[in-house]
PyMOL Python script that loads the backbone (N, CA, C, O; Angstrom):
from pymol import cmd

cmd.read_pdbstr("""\
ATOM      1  N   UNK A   1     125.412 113.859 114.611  1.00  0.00           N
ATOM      2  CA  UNK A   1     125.338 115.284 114.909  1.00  0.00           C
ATOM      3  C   UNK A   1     124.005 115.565 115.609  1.00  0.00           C
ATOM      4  O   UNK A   1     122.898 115.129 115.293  1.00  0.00           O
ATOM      5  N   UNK A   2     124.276 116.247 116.457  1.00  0.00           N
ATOM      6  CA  UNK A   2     122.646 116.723 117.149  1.00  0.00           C
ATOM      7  C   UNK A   2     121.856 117.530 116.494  1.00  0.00           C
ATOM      8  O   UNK A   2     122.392 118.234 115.637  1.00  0.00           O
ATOM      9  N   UNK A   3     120.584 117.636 116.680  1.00  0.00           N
ATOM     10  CA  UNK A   3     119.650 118.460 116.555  1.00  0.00           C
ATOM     11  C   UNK A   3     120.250 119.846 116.571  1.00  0.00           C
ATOM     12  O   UNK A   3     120.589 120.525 115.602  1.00  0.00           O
ATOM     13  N   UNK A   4     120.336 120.223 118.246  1.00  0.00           N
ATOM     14  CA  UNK A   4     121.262 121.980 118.245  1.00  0.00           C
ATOM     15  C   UNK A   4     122.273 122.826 117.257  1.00  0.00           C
ATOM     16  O   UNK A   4     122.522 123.975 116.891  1.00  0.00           O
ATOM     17  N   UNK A   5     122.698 121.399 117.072  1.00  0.00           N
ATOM     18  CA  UNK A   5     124.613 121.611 116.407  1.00  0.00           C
ATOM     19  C   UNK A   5     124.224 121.804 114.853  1.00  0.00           C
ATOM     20  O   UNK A   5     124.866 122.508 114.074  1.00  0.00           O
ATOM     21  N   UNK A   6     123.111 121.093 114.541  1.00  0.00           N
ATOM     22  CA  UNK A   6     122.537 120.853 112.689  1.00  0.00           C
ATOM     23  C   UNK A   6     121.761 122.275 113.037  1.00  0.00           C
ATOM     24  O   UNK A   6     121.936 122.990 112.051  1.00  0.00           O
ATOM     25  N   UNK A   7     121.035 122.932 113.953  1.00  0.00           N
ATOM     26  CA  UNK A   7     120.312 124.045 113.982  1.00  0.00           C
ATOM     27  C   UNK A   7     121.293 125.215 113.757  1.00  0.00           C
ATOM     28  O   UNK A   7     121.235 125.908 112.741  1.00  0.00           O
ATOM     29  N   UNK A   8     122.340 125.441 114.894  1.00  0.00           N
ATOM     30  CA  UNK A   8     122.951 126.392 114.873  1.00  0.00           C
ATOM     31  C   UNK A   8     123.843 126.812 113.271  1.00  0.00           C
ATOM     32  O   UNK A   8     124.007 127.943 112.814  1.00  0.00           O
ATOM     33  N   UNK A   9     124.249 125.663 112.751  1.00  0.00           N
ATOM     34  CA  UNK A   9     124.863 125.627 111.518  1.00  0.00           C
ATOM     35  C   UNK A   9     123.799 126.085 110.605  1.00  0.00           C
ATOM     36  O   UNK A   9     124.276 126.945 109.864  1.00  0.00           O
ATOM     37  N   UNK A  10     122.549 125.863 110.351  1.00  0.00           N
ATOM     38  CA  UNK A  10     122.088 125.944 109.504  1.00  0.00           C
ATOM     39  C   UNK A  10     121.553 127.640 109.854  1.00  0.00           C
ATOM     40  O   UNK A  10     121.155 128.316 108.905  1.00  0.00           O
ATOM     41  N   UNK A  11     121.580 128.171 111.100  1.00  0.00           N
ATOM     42  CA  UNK A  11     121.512 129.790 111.300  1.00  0.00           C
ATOM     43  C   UNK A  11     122.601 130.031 110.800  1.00  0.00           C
ATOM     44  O   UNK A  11     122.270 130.581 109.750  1.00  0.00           O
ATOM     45  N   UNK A  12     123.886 129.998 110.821  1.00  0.00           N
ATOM     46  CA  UNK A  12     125.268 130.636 110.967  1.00  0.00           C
ATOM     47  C   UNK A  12     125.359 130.340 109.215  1.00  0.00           C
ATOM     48  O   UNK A  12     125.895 131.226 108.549  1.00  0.00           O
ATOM     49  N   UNK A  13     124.918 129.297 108.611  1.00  0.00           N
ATOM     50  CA  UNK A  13     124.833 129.719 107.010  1.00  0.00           C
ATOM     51  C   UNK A  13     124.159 130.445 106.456  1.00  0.00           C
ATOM     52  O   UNK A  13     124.701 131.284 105.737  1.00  0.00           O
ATOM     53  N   UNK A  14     122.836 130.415 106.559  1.00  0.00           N
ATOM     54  CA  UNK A  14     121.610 131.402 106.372  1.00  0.00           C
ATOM     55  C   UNK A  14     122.048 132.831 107.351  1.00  0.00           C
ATOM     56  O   UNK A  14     120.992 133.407 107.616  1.00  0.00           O
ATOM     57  N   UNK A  15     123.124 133.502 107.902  1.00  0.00           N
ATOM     58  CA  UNK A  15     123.287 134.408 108.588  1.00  0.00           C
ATOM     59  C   UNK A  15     124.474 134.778 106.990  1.00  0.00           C
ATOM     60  O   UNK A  15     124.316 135.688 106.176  1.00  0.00           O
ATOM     61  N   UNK A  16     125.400 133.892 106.999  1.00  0.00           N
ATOM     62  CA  UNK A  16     126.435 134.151 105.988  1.00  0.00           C
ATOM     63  C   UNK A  16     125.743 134.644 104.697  1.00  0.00           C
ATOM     64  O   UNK A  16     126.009 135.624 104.002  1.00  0.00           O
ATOM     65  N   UNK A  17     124.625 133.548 104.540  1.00  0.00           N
ATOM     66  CA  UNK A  17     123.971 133.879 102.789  1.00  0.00           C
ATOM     67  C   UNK A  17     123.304 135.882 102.883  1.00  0.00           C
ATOM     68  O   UNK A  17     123.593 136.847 102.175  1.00  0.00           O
ATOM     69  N   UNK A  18     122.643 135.786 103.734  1.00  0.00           N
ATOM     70  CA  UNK A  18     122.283 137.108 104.315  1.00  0.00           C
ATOM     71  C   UNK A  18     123.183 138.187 104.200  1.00  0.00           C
ATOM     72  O   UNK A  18     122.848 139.237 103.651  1.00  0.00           O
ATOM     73  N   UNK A  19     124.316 138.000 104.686  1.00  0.00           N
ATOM     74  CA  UNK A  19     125.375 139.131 104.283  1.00  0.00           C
ATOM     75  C   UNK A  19     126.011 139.644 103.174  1.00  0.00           C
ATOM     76  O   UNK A  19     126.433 140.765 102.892  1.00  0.00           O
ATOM     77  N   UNK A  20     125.986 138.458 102.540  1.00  0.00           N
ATOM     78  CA  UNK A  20     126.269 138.408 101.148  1.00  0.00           C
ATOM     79  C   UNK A  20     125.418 138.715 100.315  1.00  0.00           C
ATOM     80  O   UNK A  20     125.784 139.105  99.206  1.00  0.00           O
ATOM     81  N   UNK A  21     123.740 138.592 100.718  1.00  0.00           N
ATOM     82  CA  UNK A  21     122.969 139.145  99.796  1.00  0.00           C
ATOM     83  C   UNK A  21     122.381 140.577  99.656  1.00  0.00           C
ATOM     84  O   UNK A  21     121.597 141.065  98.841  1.00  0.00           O
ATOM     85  N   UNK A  22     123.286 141.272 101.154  1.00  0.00           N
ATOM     86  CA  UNK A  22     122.623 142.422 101.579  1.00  0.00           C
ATOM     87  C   UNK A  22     123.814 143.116 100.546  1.00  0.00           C
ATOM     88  O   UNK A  22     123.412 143.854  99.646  1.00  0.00           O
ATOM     89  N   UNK A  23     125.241 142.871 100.692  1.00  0.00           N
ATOM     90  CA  UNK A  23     126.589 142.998  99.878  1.00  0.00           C
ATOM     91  C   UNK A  23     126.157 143.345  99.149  1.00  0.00           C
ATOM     92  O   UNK A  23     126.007 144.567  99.162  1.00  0.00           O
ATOM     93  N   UNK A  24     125.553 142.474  97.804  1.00  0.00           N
ATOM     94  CA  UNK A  24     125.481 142.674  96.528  1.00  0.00           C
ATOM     95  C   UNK A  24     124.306 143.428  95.851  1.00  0.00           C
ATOM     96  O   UNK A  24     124.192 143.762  94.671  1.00  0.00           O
ATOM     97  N   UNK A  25     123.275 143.652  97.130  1.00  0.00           N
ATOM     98  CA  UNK A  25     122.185 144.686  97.242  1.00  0.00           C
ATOM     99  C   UNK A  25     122.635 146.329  96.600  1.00  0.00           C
ATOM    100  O   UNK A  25     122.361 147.079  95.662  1.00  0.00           O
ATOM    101  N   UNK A  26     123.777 146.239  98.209  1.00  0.00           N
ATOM    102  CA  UNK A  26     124.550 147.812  98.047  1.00  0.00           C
ATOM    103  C   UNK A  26     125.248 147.952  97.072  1.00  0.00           C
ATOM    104  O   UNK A  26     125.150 149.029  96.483  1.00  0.00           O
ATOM    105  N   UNK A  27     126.067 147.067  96.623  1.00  0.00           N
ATOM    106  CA  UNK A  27     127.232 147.332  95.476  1.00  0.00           C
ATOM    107  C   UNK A  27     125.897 147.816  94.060  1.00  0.00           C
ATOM    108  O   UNK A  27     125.973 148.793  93.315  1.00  0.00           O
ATOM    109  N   UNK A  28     124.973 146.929  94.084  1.00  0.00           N
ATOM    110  CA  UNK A  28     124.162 147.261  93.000  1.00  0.00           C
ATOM    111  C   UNK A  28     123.683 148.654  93.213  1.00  0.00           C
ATOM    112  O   UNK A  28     123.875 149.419  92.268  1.00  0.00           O
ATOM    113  N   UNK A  29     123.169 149.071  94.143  1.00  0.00           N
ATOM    114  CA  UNK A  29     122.465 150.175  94.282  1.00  0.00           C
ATOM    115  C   UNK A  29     123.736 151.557  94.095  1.00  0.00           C
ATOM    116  O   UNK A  29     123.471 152.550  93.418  1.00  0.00           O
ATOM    117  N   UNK A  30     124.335 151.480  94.414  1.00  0.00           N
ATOM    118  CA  UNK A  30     126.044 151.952  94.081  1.00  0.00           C
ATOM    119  C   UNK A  30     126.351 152.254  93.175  1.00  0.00           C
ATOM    120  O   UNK A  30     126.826 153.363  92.929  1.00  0.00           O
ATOM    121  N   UNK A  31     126.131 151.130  92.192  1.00  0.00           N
ATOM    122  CA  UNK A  31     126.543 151.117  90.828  1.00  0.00           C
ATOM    123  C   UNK A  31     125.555 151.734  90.329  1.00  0.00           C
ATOM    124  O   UNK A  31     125.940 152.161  89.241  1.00  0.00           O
ATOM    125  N   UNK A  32     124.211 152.105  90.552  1.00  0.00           N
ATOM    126  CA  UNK A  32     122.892 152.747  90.027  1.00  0.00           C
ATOM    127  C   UNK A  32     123.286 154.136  90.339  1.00  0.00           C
ATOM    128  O   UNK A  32     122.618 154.977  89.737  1.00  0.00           O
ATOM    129  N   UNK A  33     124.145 154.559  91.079  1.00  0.00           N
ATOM    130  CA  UNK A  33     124.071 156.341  91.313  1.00  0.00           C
ATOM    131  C   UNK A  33     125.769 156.528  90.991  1.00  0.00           C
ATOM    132  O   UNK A  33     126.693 156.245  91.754  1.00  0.00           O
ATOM    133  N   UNK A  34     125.813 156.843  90.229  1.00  0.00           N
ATOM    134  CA  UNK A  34     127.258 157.215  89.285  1.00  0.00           C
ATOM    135  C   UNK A  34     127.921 158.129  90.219  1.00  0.00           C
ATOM    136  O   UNK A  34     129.097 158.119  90.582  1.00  0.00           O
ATOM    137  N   UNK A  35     126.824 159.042  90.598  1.00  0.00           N
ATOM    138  CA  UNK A  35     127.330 160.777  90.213  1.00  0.00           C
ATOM    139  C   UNK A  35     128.019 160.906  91.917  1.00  0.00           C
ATOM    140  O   UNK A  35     128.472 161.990  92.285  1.00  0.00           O
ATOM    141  N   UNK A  36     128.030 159.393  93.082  1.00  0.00           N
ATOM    142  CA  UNK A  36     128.321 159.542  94.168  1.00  0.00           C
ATOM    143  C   UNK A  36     129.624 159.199  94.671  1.00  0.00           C
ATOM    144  O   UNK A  36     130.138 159.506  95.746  1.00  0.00           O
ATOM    145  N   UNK A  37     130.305 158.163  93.238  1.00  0.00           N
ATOM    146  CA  UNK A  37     131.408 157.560  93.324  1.00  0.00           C
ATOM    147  C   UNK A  37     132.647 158.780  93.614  1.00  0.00           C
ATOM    148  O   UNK A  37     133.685 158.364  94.127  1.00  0.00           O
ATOM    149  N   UNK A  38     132.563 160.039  93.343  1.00  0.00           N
ATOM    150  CA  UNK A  38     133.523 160.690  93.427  1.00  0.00           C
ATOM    151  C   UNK A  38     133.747 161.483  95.071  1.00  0.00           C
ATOM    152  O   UNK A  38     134.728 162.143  95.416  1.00  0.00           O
ATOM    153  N   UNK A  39     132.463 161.155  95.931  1.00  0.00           N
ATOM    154  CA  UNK A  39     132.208 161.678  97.372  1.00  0.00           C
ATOM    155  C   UNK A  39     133.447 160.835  97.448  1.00  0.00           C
ATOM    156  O   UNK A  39     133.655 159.793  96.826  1.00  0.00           O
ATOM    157  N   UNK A  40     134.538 161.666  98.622  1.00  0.00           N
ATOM    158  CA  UNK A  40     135.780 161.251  99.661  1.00  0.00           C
ATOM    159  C   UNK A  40     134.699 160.153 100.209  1.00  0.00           C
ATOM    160  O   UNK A  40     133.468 160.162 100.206  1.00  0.00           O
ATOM    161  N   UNK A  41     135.597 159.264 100.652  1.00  0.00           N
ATOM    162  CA  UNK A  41     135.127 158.260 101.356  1.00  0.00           C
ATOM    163  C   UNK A  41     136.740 157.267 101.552  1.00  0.00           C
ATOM    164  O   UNK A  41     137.678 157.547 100.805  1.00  0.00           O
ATOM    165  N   UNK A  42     136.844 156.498 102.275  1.00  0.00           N
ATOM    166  CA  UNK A  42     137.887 155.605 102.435  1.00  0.00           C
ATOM    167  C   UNK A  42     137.531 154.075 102.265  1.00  0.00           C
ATOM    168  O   UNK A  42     136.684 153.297 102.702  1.00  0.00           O
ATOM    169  N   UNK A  43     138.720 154.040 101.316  1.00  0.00           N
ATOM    170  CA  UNK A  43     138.571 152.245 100.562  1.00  0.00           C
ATOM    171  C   UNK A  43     138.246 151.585 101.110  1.00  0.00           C
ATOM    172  O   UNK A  43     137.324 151.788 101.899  1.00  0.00           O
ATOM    173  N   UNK A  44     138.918 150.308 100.953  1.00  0.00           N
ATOM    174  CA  UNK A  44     138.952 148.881 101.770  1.00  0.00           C
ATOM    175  C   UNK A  44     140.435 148.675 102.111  1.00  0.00           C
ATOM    176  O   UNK A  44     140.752 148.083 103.143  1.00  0.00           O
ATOM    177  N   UNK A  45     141.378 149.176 101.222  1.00  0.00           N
ATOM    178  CA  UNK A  45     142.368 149.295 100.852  1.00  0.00           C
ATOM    179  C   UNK A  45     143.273 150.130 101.724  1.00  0.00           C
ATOM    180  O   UNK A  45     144.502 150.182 101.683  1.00  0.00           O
ATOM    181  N   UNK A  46     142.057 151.072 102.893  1.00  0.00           N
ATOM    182  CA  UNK A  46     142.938 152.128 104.065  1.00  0.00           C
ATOM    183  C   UNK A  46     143.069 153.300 102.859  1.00  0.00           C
ATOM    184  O   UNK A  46     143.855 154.091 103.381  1.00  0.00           O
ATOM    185  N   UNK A  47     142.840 153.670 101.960  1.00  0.00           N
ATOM    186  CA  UNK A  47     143.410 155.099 101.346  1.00  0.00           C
ATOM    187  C   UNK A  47     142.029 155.630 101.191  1.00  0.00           C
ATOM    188  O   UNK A  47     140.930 155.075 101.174  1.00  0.00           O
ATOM    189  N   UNK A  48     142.615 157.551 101.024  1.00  0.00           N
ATOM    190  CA  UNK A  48     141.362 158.114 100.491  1.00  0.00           C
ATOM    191  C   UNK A  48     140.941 158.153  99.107  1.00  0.00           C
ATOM    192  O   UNK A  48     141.763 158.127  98.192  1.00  0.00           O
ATOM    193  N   UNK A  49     139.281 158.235  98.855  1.00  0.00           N
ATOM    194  CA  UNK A  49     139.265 158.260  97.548  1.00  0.00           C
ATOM    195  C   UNK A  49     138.237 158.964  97.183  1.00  0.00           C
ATOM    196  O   UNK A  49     137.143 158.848  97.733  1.00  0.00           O
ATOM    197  N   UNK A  50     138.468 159.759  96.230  1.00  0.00           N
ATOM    198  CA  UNK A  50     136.773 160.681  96.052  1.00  0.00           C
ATOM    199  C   UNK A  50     137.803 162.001  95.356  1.00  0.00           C
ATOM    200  O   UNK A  50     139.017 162.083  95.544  1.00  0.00           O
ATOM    201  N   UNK A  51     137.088 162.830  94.645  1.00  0.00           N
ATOM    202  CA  UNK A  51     137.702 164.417  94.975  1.00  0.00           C
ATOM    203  C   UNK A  51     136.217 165.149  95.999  1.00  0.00           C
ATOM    204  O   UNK A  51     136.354 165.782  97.046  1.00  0.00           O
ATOM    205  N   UNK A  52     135.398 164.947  95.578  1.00  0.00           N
ATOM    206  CA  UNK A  52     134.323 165.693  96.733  1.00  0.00           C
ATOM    207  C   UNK A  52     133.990 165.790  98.053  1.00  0.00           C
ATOM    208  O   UNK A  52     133.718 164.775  98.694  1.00  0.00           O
ATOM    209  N   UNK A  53     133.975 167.006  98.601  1.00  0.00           N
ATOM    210  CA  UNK A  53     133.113 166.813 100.083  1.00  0.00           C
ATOM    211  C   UNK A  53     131.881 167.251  99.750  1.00  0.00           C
ATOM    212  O   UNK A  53     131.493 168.365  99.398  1.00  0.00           O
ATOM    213  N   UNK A  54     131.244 166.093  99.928  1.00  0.00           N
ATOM    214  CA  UNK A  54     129.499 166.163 100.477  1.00  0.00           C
ATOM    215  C   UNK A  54     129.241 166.227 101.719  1.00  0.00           C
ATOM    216  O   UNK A  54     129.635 165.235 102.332  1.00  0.00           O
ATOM    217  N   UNK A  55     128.768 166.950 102.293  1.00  0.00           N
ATOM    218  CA  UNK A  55     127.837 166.899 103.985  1.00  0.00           C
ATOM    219  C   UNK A  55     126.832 165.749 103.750  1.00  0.00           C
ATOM    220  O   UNK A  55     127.224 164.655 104.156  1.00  0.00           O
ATOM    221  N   UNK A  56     125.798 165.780 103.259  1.00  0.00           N
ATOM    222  CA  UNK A  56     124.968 164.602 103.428  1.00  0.00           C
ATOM    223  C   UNK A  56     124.664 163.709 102.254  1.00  0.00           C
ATOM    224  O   UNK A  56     123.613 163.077 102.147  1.00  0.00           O
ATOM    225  N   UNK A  57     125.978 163.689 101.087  1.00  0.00           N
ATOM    226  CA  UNK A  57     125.352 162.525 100.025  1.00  0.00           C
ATOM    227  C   UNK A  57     125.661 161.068 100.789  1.00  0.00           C
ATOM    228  O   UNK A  57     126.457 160.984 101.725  1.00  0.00           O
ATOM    229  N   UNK A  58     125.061 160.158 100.355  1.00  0.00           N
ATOM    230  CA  UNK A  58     125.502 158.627 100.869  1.00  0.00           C
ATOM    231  C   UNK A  58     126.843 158.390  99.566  1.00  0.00           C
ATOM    232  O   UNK A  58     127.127 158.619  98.391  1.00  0.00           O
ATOM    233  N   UNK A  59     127.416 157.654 101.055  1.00  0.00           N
ATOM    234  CA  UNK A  59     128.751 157.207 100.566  1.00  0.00           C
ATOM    235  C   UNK A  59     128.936 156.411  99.756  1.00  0.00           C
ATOM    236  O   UNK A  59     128.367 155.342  99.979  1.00  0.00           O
ATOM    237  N   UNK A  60     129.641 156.479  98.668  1.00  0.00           N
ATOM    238  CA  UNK A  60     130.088 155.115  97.551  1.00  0.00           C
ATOM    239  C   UNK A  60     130.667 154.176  98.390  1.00  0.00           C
ATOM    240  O   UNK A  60     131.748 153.814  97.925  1.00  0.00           O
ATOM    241  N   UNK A  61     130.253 153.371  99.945  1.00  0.00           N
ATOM    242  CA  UNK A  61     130.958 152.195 100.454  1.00  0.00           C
ATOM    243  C   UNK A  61     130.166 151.223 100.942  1.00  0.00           C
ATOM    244  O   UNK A  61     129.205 151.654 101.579  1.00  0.00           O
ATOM    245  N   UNK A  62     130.247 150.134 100.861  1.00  0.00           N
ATOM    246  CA  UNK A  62     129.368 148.891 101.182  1.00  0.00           C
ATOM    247  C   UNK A  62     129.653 149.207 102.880  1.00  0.00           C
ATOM    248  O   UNK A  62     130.495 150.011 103.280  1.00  0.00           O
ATOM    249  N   UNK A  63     129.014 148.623 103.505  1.00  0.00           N
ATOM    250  CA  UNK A  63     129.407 147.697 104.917  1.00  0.00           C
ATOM    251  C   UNK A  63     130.385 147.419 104.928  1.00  0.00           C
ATOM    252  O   UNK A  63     131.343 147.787 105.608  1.00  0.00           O
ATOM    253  N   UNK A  64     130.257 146.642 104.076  1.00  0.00           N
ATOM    254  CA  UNK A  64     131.780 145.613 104.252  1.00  0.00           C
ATOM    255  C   UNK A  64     132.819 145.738 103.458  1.00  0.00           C
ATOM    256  O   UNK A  64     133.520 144.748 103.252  1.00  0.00           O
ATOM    257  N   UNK A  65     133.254 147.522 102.594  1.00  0.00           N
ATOM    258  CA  UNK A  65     134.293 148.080 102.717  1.00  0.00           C
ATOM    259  C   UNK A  65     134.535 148.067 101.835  1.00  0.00           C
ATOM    260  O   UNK A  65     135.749 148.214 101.702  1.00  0.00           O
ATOM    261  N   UNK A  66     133.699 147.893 100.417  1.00  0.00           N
ATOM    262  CA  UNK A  66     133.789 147.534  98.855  1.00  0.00           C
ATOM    263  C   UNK A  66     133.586 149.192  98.211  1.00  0.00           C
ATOM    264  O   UNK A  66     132.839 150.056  98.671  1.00  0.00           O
ATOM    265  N   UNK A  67     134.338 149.284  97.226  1.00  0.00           N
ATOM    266  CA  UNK A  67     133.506 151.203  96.599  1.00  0.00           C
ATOM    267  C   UNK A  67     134.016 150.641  95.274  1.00  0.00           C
ATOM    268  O   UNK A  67     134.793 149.693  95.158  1.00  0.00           O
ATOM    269  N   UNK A  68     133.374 151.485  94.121  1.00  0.00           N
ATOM    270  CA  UNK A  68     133.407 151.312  93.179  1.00  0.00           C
ATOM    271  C   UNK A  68     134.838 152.016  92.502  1.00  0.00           C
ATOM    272  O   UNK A  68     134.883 152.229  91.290  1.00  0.00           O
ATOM    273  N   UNK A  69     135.579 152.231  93.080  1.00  0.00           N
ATOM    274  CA  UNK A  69     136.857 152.780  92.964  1.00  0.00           C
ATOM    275  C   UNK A  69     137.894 151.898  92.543  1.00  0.00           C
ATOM    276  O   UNK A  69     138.868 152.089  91.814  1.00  0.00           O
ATOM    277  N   UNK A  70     137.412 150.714  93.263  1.00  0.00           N
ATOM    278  CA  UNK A  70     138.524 149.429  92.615  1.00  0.00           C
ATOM    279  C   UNK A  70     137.451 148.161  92.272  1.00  0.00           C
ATOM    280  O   UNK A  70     137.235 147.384  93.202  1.00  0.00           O
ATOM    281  N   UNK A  71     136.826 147.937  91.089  1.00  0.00           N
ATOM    282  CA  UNK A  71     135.148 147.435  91.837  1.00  0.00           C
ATOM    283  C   UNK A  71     136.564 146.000  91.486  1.00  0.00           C
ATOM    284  O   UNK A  71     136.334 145.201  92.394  1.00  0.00           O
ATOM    285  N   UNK A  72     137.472 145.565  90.858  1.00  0.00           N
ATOM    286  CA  UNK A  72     137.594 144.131  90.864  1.00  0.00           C
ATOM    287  C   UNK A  72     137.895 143.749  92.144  1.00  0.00           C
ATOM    288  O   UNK A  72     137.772 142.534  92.302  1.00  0.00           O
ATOM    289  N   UNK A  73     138.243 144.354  93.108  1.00  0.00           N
ATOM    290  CA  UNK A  73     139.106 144.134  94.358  1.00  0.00           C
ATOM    291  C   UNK A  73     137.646 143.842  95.397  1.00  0.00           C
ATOM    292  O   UNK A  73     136.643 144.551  95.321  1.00  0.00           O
ATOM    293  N   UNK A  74     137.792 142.584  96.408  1.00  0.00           N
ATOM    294  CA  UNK A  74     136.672 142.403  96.996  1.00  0.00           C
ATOM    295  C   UNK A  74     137.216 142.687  98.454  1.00  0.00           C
ATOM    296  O   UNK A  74     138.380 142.711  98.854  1.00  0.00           O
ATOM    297  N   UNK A  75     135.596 142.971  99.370  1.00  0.00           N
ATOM    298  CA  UNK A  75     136.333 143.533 100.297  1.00  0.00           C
ATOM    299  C   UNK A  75     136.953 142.760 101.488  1.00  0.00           C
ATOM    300  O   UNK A  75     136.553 141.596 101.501  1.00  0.00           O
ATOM    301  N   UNK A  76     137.604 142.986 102.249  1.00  0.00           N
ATOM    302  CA  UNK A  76     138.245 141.903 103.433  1.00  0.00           C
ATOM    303  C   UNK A  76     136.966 141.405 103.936  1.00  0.00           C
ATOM    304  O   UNK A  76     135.980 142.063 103.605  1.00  0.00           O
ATOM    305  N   UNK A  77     136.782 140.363 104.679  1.00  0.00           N
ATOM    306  CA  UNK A  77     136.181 139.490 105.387  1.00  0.00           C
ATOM    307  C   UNK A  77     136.615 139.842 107.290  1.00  0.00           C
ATOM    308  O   UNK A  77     137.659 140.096 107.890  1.00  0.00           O
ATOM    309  N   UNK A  78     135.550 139.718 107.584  1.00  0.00           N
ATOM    310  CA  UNK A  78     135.534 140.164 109.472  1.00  0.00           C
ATOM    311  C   UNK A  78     137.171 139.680 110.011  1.00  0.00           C
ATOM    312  O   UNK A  78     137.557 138.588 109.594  1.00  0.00           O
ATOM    313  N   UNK A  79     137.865 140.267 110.681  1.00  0.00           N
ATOM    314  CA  UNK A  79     139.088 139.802 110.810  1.00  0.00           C
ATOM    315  C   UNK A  79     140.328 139.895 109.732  1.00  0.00           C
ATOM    316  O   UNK A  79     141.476 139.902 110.175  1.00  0.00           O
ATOM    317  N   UNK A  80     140.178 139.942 108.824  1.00  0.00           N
ATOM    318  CA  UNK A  80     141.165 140.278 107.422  1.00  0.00           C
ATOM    319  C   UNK A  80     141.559 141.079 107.217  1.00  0.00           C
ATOM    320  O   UNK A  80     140.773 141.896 106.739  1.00  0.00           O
ATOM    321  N   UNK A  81     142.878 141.501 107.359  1.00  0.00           N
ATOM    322  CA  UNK A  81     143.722 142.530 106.548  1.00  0.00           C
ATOM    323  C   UNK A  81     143.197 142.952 104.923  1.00  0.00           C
ATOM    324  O   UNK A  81     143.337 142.137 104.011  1.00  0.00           O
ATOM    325  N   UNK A  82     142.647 144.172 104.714  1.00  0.00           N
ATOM    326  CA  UNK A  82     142.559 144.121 103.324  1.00  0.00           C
ATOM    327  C   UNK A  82     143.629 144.129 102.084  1.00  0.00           C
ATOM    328  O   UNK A  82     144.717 144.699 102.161  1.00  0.00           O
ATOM    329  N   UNK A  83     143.322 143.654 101.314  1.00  0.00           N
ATOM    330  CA  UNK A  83     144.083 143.274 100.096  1.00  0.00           C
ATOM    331  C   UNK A  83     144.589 144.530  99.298  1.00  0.00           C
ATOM    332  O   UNK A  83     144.042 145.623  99.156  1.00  0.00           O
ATOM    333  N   UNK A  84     146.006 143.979  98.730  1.00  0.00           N
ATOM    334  CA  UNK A  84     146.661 145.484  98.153  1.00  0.00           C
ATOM    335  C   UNK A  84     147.356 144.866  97.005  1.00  0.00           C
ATOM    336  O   UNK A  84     148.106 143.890  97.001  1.00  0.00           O
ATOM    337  N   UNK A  85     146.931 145.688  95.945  1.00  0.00           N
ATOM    338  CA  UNK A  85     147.854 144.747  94.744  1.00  0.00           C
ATOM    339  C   UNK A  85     149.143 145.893  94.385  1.00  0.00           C
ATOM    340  O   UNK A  85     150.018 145.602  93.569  1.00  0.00           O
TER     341      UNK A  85
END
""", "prot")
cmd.dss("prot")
cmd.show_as("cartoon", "prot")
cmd.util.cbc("prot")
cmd.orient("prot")
């Protein structure tokens, strides 16, 4: 394996670990403000969920499409249909 090819891999994992650690950043910080889980916002799942309209609270949703609304359900991956049980 080359030099480039062992470089680029080892960005494109350390890019992956990164996303995942920013993920579990938000879900935590999420889980620290209770009182936001009920702001409308839309799942991962495509449905609405909330009873509140807030103008400017931050949303109960990760990046990457996670809310504490279904916390066992994880969210789709870039390209993925999200999951529906």
């Amino acid at each position: 394996m080359r030099l480039i090819d062992r470089l680029a891999d080892i960005a494109a994992r350390f890019g992956e670990f990164r996303r995942t650690h920013l993920e579990l950043i938000e879900r935590h910080q999420i889980m620290l403000e209770p009182w936001t889980h009920d702001v409308m916002h839309w799942g991962a799942d495509g449905t609405l969920h909330g009873t509140v309209i807030a103008d400017r609270a931050r949303l109960p949703v990760t990046r990457g499409g996670w809310c504490p609304c279904r916390p066992t359900d994880t969210a789709p991956r870039r390209g993925e249909l999200p999951r529906t049980i």
